[in-house]
Short mmCIF file of the C-alpha atoms (twelve columns), coordinates in Angstrom:
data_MODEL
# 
_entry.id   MODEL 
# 
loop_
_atom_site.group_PDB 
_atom_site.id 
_atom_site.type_symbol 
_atom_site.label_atom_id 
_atom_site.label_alt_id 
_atom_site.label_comp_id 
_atom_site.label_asym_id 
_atom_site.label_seq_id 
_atom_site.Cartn_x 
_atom_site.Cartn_y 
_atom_site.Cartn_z 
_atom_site.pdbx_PDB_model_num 
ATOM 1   C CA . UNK A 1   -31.774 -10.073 -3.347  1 
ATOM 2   C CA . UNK A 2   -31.014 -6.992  -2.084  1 
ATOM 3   C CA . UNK A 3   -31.929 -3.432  -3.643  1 
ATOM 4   C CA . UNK A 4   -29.205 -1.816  -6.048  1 
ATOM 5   C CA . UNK A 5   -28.613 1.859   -7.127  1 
ATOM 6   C CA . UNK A 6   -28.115 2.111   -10.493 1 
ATOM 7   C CA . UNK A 7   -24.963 0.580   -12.366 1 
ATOM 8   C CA . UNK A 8   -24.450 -1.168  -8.754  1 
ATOM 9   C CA . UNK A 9   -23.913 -5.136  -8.909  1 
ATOM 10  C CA . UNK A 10  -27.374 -7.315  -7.729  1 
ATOM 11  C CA . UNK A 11  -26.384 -9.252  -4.411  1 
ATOM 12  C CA . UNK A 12  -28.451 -11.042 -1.422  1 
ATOM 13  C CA . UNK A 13  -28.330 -9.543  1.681   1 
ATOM 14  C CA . UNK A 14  -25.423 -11.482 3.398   1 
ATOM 15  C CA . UNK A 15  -22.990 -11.350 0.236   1 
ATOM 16  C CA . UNK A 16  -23.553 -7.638  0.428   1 
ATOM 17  C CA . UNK A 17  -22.430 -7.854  4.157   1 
ATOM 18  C CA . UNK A 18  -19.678 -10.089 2.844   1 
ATOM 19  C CA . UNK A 19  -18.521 -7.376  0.403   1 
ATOM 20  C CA . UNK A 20  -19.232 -4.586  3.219   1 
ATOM 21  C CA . UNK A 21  -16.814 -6.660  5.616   1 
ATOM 22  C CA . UNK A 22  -13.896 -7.460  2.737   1 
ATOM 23  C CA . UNK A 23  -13.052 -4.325  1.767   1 
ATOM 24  C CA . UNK A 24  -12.660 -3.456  5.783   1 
ATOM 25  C CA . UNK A 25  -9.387  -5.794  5.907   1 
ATOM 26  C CA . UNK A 26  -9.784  -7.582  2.596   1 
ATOM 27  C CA . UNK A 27  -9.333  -11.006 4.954   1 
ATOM 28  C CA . UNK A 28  -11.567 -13.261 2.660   1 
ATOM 29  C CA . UNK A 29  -12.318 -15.827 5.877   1 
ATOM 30  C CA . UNK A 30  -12.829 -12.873 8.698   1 
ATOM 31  C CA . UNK A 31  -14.731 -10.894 6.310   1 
ATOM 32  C CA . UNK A 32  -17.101 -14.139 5.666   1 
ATOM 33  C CA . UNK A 33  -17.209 -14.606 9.743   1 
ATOM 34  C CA . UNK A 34  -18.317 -11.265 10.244  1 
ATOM 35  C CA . UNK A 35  -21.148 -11.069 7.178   1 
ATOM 36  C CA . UNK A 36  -22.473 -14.569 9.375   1 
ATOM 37  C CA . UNK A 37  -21.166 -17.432 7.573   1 
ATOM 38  C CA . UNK A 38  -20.035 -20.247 10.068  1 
ATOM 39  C CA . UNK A 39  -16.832 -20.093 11.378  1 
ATOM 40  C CA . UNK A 40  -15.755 -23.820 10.552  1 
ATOM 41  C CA . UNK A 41  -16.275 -23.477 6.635   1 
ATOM 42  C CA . UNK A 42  -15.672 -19.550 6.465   1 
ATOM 43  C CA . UNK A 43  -12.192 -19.892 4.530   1 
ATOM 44  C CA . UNK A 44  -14.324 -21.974 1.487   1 
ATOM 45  C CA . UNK A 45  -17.031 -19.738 1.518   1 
ATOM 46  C CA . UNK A 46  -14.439 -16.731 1.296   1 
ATOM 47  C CA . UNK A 47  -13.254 -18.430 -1.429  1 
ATOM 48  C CA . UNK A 48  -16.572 -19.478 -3.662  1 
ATOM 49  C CA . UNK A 49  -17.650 -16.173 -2.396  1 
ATOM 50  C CA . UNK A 50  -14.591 -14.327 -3.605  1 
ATOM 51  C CA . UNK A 51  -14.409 -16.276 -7.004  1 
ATOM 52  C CA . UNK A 52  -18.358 -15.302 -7.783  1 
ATOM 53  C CA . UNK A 53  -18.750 -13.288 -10.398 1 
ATOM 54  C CA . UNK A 54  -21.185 -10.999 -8.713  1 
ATOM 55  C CA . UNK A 55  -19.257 -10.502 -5.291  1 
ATOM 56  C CA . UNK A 56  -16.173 -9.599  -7.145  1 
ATOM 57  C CA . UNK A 57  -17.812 -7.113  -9.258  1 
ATOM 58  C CA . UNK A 58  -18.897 -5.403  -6.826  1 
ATOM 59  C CA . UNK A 59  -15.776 -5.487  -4.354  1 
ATOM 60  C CA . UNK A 60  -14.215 -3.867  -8.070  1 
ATOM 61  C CA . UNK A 61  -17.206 -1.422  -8.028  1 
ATOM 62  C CA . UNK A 62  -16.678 -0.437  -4.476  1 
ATOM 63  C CA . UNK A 63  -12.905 -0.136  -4.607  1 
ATOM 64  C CA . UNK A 64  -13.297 2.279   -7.382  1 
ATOM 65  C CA . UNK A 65  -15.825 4.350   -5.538  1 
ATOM 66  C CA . UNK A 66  -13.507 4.190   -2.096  1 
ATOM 67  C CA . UNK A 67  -10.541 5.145   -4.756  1 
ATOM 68  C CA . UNK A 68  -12.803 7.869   -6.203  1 
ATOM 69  C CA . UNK A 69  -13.666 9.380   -2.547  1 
ATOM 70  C CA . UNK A 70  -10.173 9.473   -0.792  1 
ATOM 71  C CA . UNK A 71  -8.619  10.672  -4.334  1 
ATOM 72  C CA . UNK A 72  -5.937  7.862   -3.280  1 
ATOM 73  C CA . UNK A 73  -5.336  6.297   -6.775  1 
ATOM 74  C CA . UNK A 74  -1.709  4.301   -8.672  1 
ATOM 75  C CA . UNK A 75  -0.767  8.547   -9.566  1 
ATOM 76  C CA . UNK A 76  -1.175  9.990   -5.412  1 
ATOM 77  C CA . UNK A 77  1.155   6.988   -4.724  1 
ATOM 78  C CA . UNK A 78  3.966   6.884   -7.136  1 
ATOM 79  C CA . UNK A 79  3.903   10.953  -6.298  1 
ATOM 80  C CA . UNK A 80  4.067   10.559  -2.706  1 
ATOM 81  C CA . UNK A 81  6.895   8.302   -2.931  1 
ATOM 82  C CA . UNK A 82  8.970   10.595  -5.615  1 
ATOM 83  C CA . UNK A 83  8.247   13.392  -2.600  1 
ATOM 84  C CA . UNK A 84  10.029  10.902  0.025   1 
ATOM 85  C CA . UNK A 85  12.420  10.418  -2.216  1 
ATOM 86  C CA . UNK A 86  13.407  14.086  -3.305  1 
ATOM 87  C CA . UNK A 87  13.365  15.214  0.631   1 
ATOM 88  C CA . UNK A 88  16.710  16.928  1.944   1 
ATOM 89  C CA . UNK A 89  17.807  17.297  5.329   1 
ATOM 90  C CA . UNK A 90  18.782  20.672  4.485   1 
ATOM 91  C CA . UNK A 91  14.971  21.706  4.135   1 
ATOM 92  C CA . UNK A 92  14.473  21.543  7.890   1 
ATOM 93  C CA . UNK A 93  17.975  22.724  8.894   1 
ATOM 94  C CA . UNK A 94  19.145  26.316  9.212   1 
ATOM 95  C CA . UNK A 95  22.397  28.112  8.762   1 
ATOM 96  C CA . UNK A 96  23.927  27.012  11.633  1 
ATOM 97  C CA . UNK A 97  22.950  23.465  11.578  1 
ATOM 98  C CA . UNK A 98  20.006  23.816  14.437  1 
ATOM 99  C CA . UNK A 99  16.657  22.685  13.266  1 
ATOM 100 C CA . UNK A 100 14.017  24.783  11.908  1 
ATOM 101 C CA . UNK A 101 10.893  25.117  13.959  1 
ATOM 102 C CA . UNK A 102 8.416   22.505  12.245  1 
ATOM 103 C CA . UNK A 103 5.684   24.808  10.799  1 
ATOM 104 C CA . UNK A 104 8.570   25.805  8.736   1 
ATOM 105 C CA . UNK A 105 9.356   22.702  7.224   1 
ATOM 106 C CA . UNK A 106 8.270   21.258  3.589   1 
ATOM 107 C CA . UNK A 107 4.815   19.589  3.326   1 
ATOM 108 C CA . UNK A 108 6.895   16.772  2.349   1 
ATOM 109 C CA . UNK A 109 8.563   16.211  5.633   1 
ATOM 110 C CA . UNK A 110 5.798   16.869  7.891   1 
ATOM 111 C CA . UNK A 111 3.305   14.159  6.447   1 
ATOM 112 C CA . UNK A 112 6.196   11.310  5.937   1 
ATOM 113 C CA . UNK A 113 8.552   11.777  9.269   1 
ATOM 114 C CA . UNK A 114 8.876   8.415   10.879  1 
ATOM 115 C CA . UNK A 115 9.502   9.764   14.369  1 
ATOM 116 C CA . UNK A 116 10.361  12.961  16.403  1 
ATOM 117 C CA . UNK A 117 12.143  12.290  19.757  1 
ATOM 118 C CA . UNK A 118 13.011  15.988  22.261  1 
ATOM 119 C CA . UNK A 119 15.064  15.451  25.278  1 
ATOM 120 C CA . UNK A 120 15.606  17.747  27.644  1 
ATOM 121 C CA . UNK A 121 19.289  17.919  28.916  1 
ATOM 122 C CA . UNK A 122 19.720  18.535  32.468  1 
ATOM 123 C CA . UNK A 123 22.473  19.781  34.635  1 
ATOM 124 C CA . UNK A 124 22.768  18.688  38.198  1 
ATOM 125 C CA . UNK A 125 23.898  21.566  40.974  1 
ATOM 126 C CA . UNK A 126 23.509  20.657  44.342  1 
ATOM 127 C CA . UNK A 127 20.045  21.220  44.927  1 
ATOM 128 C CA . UNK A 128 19.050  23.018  41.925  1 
ATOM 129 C CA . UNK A 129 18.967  21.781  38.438  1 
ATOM 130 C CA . UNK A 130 19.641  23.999  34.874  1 
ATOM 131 C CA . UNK A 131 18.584  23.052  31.942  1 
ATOM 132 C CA . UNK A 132 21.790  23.220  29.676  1 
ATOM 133 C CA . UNK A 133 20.095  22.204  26.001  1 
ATOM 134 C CA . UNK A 134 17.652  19.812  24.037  1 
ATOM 135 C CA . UNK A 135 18.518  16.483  22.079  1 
ATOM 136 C CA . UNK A 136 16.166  16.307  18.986  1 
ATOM 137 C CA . UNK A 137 15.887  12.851  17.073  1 
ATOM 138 C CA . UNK A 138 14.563  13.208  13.603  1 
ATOM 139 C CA . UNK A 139 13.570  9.721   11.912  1 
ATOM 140 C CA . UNK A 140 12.957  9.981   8.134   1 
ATOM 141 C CA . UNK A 141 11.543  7.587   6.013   1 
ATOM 142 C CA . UNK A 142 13.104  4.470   4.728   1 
ATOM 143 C CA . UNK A 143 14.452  5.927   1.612   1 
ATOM 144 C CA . UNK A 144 16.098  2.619   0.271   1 
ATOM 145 C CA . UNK A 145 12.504  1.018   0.751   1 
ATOM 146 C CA . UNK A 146 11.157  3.956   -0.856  1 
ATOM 147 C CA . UNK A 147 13.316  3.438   -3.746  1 
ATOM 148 C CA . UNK A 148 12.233  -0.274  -3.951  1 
ATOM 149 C CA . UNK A 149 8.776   0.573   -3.970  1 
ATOM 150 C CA . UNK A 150 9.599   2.566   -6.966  1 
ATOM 151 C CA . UNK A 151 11.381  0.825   -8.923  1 
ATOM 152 C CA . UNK A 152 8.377   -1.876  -8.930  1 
ATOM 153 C CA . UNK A 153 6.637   0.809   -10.272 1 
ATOM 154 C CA . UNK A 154 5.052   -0.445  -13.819 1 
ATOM 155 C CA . UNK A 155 6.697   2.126   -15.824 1 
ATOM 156 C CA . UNK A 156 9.725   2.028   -13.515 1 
ATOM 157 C CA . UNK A 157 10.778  -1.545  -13.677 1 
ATOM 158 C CA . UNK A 158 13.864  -0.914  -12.342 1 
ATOM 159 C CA . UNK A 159 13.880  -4.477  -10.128 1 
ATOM 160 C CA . UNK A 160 12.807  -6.755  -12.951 1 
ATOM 161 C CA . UNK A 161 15.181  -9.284  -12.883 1 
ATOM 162 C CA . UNK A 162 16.431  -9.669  -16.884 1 
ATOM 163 C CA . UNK A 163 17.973  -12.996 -18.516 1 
ATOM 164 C CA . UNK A 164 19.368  -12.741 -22.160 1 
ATOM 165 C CA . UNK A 165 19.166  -16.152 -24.123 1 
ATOM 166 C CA . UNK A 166 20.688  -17.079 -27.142 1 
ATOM 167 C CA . UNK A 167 21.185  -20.063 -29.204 1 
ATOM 168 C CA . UNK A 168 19.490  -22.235 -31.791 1 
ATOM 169 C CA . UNK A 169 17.036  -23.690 -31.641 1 
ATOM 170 C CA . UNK A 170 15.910  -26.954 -33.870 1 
ATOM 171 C CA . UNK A 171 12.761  -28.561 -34.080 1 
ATOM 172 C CA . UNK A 172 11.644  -31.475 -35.768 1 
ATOM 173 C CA . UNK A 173 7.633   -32.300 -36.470 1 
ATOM 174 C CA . UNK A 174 6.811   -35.977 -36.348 1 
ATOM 175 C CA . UNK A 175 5.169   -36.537 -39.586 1 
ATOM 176 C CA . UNK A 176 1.921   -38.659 -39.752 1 
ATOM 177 C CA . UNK A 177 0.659   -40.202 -42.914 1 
ATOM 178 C CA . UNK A 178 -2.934  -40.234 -43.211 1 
ATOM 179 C CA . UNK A 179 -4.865  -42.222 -45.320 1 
ATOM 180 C CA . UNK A 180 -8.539  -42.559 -45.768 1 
ATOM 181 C CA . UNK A 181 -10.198 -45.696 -46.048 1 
# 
């Protein structure tokens, strides 16, 4: 068995590498590969390993430290996607419809923009070219899968799929006699 801070879950050494590995890809069978398990029976072991009260303590232990480090937690996510959702194209545009230089944009829209494509445009004279303007390509995020995402929030629900029932319903009990003897 392998040493433990305090509060931290008792393991031997190579389901402590097992836990080390999981939480790198959380691929039960890889994870068991890499910690040294054989490779033939390292999907089983993944799973006894995985179902062990012990191992999954402390995969629970050191997700909560992980979530506790990064400050990535249920609340950063559901607010990063209500920022996606609440961008506007207007909040990197100017007056005149030409695009704001990016250190002027919202937070929002420089940490979430799928893609930024600049082409120059080029005009041909004889042996001398002129630039003549730039194309920019602005990809946002997916805001319909951003709306998906939450609506399956918890409190959100908005995707639950709802069936109303109504009727009657009768029952009838079989009745036994019992008699003692």
């Amino acid at each position: 068995m392998t040493k433990t801070a305090k509060g931290a879950v008792e393991l031997t050494a190579r389901q402590s590498r097992f836990v080390d590995e999981y939480l790198v890809d959380l691929n039960g069978k890889q994870a068991a590969i890499r910690a040294g398990y054989a490779e033939r029976s390292a999907e089983g072991t993944a799973s006894r390993l995985l179902s062990n009260a012990k191992v999954a303590e402390a995969i629970a232990q050191r997700k909560a430290q992980r979530s506790e480090r990064t400050k990535v937690d249920a609340d950063y996510v559901l607010h990063r996607l209500v920022e996606i959702d609440q961008m506007d194209v207007a909040d990197i545009l100017a007056d005149d419809g030409s695009i704001l230089p990016i250190r002027e944009w919202p937070m929002a829209w420089r940490r979430t923009l799928s893609g930024l494509d600049v082409s120059e445009l080029w005009e041909h004279n004889g042996d001398t070219r002129e630039q003549i303007g730039l194309l920019k390509k602005i990809k946002w995020p997916d805001k319909v899968k951003n709306l998906e995402l939450l609506g399956k929030h918890v409190d959100v629900q908005a995707w639950r799929e709802r069936q109303e029932i109504s009727g009657e319903l009768k029952t009838t009990a079989p009745t036994i006699n019992i008699t003692r003897e």
